[in-house]
N, C-alpha and C positions, 0 to 999 in steps of 0.2 A: 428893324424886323429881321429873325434868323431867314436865311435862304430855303428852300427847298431840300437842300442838301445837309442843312445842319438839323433842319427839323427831323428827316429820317433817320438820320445819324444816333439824333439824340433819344428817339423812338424805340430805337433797333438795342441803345446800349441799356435804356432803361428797363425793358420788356427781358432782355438777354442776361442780363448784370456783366456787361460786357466792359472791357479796358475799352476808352472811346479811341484811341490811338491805333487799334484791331480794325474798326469801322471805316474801312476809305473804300471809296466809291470803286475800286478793283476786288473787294472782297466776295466772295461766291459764298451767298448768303448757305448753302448747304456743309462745302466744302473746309470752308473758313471760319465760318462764325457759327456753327453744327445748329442751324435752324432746322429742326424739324419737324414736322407737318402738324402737331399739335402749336407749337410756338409761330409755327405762317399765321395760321388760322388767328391766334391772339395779334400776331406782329398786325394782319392786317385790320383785325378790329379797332386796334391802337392807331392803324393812319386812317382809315372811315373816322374814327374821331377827332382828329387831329384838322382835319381838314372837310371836314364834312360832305362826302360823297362818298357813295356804294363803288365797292370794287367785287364784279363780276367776276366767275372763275377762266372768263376766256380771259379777261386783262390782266390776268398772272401768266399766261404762256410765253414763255421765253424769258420768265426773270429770273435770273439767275444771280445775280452783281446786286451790291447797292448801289450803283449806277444805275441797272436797268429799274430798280424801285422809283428811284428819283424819276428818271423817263420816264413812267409810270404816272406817278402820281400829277407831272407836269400836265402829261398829256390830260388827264383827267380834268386838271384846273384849266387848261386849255393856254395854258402859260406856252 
């Protein structure tokens, strides 16, 4: 089974049509990968399916990294 990390990864490249090589967990999902605020909105409809749990707007404050997604979504699985 992919990790946590590969599943966002592969979320984040397929949603973006992104190089997956671009996607590493220091990427600043505005910054770096120009996520915005229409494509959050789908990015996080795509991990609510992926993994099946509601993501709140207070549990996107401070994410900024596909790191902090990954923490993110852990915490939510309670991984």
């Amino acid at each position: 089974m992919a990790s946590t990390l590969e599943r966002v990864q592969r979320i984040i490249v397929d949603r973006m049509a992104l190089d997956a090589a671009t996607v590493v967990p220091e990427a600043k999902l505005r910054e770096d990968l120009k996520v915005d605020s229409l494509y959050l909105v789908e990015l996080l409809n795509d991990l609510e399916d992926e993994f099946g749990f509601t993501i709140a707007d207070e549990d996107t404050k401070g994410v900024e990294t596909v790191a902090d997604v990954v923490a993110m979504v852990e915490s939510k699985l309670g991984a």
